[in-house]
PDB file as gemmi writes it, atoms N, CA and C in Angstrom:
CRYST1    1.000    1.000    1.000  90.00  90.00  90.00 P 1                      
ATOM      1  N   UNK A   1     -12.304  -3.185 -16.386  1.00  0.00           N  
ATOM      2  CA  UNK A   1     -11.477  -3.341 -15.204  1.00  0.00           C  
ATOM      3  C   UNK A   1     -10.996  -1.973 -14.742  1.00  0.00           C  
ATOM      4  N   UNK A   2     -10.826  -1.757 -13.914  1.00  0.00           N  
ATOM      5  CA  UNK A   2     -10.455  -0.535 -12.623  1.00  0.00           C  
ATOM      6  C   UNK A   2      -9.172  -0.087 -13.206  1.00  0.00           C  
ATOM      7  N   UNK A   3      -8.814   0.685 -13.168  1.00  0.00           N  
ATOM      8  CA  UNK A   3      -7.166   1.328 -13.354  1.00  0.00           C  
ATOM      9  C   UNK A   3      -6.671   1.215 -11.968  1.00  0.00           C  
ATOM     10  N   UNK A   4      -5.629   0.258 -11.718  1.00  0.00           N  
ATOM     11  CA  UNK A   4      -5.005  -0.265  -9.998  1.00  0.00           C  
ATOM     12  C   UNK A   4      -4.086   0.812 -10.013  1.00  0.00           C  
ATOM     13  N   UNK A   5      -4.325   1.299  -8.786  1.00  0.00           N  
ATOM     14  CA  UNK A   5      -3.603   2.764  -8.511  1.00  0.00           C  
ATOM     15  C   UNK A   5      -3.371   2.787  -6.831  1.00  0.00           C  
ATOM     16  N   UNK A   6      -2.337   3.809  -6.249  1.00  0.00           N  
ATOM     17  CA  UNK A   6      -1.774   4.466  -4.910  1.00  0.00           C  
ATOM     18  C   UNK A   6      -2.432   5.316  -4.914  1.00  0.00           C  
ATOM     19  N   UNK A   7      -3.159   6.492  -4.310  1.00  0.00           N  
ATOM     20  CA  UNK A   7      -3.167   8.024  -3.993  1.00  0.00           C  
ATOM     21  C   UNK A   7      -2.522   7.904  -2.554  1.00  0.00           C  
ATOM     22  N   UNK A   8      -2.029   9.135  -2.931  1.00  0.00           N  
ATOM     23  CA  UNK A   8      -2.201  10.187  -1.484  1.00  0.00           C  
ATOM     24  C   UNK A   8      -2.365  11.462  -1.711  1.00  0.00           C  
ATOM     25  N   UNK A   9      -2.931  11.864   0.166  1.00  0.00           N  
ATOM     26  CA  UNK A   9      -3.420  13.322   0.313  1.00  0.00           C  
ATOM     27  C   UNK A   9      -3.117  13.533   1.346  1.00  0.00           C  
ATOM     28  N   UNK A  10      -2.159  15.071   1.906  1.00  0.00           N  
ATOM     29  CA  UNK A  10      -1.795  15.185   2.948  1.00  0.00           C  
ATOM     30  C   UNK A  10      -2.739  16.357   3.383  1.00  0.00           C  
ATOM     31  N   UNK A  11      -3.076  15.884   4.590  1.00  0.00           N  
ATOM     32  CA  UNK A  11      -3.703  17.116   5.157  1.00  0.00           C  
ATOM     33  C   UNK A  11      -3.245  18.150   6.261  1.00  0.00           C  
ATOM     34  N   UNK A  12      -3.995  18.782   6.401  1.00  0.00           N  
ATOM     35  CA  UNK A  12      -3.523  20.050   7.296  1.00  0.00           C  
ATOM     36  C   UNK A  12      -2.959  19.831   8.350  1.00  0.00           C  
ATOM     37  N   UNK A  13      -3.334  18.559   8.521  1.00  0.00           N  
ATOM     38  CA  UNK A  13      -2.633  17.999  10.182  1.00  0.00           C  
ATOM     39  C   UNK A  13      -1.426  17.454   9.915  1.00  0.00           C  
ATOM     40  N   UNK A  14      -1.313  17.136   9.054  1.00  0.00           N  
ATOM     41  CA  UNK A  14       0.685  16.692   8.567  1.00  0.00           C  
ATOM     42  C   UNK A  14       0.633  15.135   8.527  1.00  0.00           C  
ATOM     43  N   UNK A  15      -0.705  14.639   8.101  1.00  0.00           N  
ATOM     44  CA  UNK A  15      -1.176  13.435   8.221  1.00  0.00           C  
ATOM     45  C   UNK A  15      -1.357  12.442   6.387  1.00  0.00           C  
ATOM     46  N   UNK A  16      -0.684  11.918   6.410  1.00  0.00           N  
ATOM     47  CA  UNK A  16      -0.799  11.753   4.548  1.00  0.00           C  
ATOM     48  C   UNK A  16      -1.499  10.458   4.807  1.00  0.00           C  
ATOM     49  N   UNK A  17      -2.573  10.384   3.930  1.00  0.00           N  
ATOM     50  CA  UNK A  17      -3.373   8.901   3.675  1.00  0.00           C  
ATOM     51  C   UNK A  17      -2.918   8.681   2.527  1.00  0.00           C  
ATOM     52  N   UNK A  18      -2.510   7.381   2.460  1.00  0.00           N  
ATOM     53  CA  UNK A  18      -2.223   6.499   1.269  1.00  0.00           C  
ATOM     54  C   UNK A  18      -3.425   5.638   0.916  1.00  0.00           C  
ATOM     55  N   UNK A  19      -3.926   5.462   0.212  1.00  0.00           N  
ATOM     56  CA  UNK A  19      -5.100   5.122  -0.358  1.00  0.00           C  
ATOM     57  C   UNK A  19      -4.741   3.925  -1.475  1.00  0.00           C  
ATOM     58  N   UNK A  20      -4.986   2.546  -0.798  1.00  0.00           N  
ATOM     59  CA  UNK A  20      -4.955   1.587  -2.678  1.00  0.00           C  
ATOM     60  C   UNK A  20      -6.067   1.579  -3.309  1.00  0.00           C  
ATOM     61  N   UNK A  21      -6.328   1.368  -4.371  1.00  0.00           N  
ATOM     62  CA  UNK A  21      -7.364   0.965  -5.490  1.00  0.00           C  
ATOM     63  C   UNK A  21      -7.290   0.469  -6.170  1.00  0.00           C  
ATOM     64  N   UNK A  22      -7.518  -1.012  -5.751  1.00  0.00           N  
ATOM     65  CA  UNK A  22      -7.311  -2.373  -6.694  1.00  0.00           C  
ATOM     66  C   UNK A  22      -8.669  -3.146  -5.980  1.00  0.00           C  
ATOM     67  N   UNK A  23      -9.649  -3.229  -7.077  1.00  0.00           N  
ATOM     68  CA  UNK A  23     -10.999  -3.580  -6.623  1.00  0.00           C  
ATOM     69  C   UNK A  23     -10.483  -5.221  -6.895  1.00  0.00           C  
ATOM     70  N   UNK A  24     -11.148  -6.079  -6.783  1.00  0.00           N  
ATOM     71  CA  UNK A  24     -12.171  -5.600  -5.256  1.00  0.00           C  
ATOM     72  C   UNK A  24     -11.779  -5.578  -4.268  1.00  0.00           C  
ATOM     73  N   UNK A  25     -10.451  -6.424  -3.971  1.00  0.00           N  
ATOM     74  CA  UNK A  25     -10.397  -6.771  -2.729  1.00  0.00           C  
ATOM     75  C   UNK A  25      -8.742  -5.903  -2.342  1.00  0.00           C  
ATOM     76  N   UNK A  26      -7.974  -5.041  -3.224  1.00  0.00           N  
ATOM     77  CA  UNK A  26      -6.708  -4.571  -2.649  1.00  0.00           C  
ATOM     78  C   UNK A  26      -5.835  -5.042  -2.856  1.00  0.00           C  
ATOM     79  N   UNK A  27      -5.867  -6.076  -3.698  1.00  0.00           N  
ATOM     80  CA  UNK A  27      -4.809  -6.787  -3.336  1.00  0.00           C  
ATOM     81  C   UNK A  27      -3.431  -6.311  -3.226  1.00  0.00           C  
ATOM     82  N   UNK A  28      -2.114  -6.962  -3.209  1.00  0.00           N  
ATOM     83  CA  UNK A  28      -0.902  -6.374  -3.413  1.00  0.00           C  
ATOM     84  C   UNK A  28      -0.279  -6.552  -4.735  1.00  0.00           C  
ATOM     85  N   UNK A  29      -0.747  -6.289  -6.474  1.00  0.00           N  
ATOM     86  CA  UNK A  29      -0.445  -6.634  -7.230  1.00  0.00           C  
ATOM     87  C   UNK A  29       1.031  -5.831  -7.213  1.00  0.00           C  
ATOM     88  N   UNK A  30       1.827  -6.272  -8.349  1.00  0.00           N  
ATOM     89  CA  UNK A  30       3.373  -5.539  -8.713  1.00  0.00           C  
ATOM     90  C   UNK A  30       3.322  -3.870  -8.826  1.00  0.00           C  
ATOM     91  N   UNK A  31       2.196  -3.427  -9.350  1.00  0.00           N  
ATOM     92  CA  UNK A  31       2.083  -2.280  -9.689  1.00  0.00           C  
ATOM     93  C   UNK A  31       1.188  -1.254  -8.499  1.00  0.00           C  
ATOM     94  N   UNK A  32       0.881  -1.813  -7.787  1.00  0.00           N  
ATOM     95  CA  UNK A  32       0.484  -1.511  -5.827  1.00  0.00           C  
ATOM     96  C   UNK A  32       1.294  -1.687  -5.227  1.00  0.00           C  
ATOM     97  N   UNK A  33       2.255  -2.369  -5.265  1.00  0.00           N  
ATOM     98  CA  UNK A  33       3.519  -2.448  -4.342  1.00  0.00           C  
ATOM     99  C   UNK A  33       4.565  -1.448  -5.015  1.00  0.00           C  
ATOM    100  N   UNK A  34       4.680  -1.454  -6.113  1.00  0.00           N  
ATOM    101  CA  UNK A  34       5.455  -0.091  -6.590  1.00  0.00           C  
ATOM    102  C   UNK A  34       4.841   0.971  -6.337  1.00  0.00           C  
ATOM    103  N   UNK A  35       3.654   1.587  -6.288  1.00  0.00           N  
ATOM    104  CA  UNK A  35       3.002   2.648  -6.130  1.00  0.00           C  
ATOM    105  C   UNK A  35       3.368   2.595  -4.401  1.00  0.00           C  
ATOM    106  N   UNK A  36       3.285   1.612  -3.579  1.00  0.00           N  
ATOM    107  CA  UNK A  36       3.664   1.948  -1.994  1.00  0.00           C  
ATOM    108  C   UNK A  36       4.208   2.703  -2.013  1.00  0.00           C  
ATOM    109  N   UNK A  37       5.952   1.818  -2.651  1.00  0.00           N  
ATOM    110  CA  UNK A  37       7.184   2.498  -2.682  1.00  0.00           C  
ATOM    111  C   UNK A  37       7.518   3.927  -2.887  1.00  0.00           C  
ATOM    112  N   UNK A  38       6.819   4.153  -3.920  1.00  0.00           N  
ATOM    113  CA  UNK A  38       6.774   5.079  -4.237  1.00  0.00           C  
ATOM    114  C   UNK A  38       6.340   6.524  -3.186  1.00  0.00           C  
ATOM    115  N   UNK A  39       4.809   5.778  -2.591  1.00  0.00           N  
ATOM    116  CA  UNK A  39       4.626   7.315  -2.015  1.00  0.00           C  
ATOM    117  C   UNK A  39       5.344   7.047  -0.747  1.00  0.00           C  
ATOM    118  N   UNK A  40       5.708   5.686  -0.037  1.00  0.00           N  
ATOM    119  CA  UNK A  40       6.323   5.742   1.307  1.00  0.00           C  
ATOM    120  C   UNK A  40       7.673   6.106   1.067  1.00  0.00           C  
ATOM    121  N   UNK A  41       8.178   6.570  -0.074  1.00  0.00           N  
ATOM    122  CA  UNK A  41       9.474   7.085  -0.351  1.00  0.00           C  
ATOM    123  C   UNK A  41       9.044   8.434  -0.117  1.00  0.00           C  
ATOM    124  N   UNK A  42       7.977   8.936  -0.637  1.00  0.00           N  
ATOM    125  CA  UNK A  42       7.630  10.275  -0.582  1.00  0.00           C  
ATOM    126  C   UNK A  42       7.468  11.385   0.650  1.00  0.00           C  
ATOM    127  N   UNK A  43       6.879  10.038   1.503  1.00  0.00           N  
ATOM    128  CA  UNK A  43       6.452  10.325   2.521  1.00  0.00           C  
ATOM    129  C   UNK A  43       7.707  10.627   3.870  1.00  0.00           C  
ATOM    130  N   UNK A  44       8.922  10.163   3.384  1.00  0.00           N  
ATOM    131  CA  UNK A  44      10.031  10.119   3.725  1.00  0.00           C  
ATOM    132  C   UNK A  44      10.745  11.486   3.735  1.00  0.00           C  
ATOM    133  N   UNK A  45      10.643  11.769   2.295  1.00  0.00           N  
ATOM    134  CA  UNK A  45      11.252  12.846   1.944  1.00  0.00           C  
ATOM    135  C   UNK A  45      10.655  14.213   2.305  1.00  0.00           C  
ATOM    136  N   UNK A  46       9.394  14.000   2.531  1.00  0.00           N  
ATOM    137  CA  UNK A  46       8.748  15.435   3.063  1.00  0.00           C  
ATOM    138  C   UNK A  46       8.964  16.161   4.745  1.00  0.00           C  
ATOM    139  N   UNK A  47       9.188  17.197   4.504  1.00  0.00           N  
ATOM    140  CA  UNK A  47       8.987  17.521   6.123  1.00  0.00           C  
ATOM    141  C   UNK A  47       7.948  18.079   6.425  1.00  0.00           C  
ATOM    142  N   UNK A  48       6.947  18.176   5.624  1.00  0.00           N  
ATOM    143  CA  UNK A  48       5.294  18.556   5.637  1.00  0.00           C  
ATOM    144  C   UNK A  48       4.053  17.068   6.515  1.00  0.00           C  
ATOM    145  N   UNK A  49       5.393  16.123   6.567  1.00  0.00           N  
ATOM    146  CA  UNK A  49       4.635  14.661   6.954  1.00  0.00           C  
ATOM    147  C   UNK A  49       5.227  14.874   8.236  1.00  0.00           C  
ATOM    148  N   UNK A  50       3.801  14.288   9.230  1.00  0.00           N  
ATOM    149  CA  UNK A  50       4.741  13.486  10.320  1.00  0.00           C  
ATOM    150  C   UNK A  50       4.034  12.594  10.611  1.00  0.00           C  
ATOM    151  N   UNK A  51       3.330  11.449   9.833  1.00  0.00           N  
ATOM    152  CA  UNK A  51       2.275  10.378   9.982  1.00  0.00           C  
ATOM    153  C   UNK A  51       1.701  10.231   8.376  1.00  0.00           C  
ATOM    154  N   UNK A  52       2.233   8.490   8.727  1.00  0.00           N  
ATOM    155  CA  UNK A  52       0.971   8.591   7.410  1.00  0.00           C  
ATOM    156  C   UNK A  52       0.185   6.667   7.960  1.00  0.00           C  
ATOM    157  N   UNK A  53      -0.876   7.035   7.075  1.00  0.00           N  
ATOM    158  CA  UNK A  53      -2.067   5.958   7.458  1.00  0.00           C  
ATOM    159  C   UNK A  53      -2.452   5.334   6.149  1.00  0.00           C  
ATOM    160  N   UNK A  54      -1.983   4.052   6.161  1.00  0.00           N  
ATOM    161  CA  UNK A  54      -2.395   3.547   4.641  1.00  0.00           C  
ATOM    162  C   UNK A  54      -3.955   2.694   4.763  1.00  0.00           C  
ATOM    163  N   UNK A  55      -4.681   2.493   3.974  1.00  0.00           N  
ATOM    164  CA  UNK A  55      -5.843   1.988   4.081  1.00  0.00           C  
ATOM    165  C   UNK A  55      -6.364   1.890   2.786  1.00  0.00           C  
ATOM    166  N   UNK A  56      -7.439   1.113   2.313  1.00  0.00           N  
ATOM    167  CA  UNK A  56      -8.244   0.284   0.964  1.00  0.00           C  
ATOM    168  C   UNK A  56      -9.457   1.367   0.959  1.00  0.00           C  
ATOM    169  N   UNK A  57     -10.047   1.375  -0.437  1.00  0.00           N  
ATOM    170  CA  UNK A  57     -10.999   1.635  -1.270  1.00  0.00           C  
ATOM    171  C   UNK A  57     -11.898   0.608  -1.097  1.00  0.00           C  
ATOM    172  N   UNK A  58     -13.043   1.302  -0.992  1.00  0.00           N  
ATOM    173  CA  UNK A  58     -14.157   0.405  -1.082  1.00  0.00           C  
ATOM    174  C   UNK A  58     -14.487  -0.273   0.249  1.00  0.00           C  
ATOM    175  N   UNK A  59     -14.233   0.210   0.945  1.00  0.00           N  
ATOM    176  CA  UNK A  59     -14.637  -0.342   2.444  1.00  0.00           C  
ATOM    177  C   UNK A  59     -13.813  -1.887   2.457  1.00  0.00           C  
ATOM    178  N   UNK A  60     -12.739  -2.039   2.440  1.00  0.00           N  
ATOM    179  CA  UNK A  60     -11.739  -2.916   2.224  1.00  0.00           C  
ATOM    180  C   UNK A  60     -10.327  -2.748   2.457  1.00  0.00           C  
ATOM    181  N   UNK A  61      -9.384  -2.898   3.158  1.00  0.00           N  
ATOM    182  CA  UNK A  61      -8.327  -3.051   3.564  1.00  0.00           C  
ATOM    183  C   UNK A  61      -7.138  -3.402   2.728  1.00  0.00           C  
ATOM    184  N   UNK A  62      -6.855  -4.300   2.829  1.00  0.00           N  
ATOM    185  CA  UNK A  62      -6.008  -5.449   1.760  1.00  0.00           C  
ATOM    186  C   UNK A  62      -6.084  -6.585   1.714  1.00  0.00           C  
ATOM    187  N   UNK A  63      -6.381  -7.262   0.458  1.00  0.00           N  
ATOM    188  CA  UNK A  63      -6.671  -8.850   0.760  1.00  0.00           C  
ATOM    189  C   UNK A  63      -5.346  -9.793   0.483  1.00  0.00           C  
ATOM    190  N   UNK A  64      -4.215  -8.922   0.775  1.00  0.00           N  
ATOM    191  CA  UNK A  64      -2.722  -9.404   1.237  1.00  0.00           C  
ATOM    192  C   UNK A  64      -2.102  -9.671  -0.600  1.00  0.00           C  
ATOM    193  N   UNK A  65      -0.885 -10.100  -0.635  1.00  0.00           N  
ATOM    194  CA  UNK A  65       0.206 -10.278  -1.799  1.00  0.00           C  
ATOM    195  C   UNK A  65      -0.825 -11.174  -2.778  1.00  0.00           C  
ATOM    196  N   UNK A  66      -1.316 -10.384  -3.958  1.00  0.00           N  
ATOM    197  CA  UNK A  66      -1.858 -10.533  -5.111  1.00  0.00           C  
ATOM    198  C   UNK A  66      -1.091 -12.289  -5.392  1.00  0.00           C  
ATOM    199  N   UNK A  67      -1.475 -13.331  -5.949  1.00  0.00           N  
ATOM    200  CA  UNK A  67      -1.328 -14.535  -6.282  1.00  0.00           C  
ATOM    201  C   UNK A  67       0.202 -14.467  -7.525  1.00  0.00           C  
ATOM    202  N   UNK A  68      -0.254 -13.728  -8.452  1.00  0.00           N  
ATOM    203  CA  UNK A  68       0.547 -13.653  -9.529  1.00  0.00           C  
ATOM    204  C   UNK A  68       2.111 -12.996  -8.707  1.00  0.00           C  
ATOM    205  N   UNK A  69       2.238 -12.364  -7.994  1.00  0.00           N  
ATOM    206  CA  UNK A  69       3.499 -11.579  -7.348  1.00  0.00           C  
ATOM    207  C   UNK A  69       3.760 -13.121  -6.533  1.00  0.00           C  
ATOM    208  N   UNK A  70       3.112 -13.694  -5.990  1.00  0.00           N  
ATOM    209  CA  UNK A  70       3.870 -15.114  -5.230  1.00  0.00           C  
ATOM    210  C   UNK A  70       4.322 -15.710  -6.498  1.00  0.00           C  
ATOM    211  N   UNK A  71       3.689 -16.094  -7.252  1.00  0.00           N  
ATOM    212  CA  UNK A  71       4.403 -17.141  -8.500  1.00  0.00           C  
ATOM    213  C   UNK A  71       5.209 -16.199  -8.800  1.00  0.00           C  
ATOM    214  N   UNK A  72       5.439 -15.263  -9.819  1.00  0.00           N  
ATOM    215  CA  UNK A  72       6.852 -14.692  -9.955  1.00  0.00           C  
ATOM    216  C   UNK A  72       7.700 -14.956  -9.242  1.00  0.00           C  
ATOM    217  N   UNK A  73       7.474 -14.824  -8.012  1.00  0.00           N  
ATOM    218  CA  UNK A  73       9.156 -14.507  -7.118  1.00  0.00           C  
ATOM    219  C   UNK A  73       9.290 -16.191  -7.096  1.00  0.00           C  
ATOM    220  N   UNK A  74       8.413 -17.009  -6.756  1.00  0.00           N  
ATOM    221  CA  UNK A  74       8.643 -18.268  -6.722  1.00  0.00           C  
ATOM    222  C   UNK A  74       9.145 -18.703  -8.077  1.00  0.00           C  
ATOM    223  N   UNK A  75       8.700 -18.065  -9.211  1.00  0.00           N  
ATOM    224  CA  UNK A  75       9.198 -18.574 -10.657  1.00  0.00           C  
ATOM    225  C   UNK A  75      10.709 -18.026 -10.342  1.00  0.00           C  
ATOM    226  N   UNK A  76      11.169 -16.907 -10.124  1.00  0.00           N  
ATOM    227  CA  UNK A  76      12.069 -15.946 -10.589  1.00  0.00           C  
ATOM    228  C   UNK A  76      13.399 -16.280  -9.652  1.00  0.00           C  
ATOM    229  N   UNK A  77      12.776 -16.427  -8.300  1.00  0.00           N  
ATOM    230  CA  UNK A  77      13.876 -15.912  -6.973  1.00  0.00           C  
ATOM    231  C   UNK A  77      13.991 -14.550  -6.859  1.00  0.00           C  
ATOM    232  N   UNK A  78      13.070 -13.952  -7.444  1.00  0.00           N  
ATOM    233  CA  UNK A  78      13.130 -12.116  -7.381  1.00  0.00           C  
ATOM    234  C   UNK A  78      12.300 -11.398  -6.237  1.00  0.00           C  
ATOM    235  N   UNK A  79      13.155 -11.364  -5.629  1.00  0.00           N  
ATOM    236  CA  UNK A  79      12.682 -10.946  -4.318  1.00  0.00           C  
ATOM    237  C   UNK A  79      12.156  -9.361  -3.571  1.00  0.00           C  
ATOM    238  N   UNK A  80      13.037  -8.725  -4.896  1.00  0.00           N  
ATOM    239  CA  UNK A  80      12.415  -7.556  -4.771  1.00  0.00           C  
ATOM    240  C   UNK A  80      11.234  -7.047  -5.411  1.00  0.00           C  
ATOM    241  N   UNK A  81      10.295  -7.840  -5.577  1.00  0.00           N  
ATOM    242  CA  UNK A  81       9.123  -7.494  -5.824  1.00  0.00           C  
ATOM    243  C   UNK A  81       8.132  -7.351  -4.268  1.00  0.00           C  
ATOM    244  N   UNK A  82       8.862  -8.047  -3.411  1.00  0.00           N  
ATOM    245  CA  UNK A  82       7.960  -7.683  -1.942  1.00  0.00           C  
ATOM    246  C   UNK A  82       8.437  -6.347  -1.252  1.00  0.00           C  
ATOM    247  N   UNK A  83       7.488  -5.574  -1.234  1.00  0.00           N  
ATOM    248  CA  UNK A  83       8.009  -4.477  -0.611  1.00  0.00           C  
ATOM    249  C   UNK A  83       8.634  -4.400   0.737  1.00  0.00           C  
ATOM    250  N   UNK A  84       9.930  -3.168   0.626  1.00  0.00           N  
ATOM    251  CA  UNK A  84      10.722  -3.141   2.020  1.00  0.00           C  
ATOM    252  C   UNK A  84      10.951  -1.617   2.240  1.00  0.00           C  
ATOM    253  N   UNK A  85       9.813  -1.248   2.492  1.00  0.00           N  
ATOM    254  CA  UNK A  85       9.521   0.596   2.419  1.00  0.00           C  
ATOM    255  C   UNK A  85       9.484   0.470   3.784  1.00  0.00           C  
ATOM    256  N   UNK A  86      10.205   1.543   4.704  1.00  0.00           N  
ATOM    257  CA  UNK A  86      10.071   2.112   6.034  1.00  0.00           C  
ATOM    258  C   UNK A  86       9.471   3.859   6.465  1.00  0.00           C  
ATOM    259  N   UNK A  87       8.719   4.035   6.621  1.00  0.00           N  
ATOM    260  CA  UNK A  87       8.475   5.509   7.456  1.00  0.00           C  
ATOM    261  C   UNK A  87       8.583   5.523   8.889  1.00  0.00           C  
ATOM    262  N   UNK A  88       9.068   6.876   9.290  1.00  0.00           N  
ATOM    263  CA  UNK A  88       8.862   6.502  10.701  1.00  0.00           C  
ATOM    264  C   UNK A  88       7.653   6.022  11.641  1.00  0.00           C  
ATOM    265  N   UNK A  89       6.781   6.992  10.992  1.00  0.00           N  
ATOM    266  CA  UNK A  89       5.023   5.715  11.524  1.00  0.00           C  
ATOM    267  C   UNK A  89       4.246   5.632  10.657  1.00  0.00           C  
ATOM    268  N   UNK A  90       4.016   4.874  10.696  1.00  0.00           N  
ATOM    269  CA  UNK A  90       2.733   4.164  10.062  1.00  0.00           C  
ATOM    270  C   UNK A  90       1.561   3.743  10.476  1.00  0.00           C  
ATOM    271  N   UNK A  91       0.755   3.782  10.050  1.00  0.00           N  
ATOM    272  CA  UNK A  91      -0.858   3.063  10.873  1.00  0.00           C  
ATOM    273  C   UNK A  91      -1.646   3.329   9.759  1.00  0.00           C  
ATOM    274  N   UNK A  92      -2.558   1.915  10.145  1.00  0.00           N  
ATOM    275  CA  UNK A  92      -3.608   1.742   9.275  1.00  0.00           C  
ATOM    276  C   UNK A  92      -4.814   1.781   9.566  1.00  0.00           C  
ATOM    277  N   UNK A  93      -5.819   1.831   8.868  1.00  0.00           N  
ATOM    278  CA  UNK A  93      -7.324   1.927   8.716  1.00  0.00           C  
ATOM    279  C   UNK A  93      -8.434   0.618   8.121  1.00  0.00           C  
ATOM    280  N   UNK A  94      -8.602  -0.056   8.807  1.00  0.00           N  
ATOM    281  CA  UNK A  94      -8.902  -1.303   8.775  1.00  0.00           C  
ATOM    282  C   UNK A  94     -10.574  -1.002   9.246  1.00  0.00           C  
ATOM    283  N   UNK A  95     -11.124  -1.532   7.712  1.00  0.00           N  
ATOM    284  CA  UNK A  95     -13.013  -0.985   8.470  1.00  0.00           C  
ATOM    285  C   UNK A  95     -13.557  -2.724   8.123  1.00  0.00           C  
ATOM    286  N   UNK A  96     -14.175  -3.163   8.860  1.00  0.00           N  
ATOM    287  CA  UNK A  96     -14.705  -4.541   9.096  1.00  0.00           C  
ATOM    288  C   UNK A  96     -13.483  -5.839   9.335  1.00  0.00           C  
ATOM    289  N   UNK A  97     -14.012  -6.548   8.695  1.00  0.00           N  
ATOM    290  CA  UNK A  97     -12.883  -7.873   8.971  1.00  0.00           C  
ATOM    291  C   UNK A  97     -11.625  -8.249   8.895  1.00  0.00           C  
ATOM    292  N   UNK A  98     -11.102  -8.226   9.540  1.00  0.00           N  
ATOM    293  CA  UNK A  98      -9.278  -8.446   9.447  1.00  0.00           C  
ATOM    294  C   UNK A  98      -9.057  -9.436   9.853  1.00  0.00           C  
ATOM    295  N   UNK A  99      -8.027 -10.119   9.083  1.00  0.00           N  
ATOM    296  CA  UNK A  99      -7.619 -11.729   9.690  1.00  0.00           C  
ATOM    297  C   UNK A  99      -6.252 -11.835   9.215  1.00  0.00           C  
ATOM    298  N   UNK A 100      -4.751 -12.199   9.869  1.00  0.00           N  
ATOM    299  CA  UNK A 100      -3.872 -12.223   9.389  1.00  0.00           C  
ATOM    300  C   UNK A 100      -2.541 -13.290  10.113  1.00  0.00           C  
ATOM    301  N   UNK A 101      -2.225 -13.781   9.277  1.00  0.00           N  
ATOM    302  CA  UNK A 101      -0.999 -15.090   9.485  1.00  0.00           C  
ATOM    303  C   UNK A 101       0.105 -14.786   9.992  1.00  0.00           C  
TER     304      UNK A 101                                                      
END                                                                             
């Protein structure tokens, strides 16, 4: 199995890509939604940013909140497992099919 991981890389343009890697499909497991947090905290704190663009590995997007993170919060009432990260912009990179509720 894959090691589920965040990157980012900011480039010269002041542009940071956030990158998930949770094969196959992205999902939003506990430990991808902490890694968000994490760099959209980062991304906050820098004044080297003025844009960042999150987008999937593998020619894949996100295949939305991992199954196991719904049962928890539904087991738990723990609500802070859904992420509530703000930057000032954001935009994404969406390559083939997108469909969303």
């Amino acid at each position: 199995m894959s090691q589920i991981r965040v990157m980012m890389e900011v480039g010269d343009d002041s542009v940071a890509v956030i990158t998930i890697f949770n094969p196959p499909l992205n999902t939003m497991a506990v430990s991808i939604i902490a890694g968000l947090m994490e760099k959209f905290d980062e991304v906050s704190r820098r004044n080297d940013v003025k844009a960042a663009v999150l987008t999937g590995s593998g020619g894949k997007f996100c295949g939305g909140l991992d199954l196991n993170v719904i049962q928890k919060v539904h087991l738990t009432g723990d609500v802070s497992l859904v992420p509530q990260a703000s930057v000032d912009l954001a935009l994404t990179a969406i390559e083939g099919f997108f469909l969303s509720f």
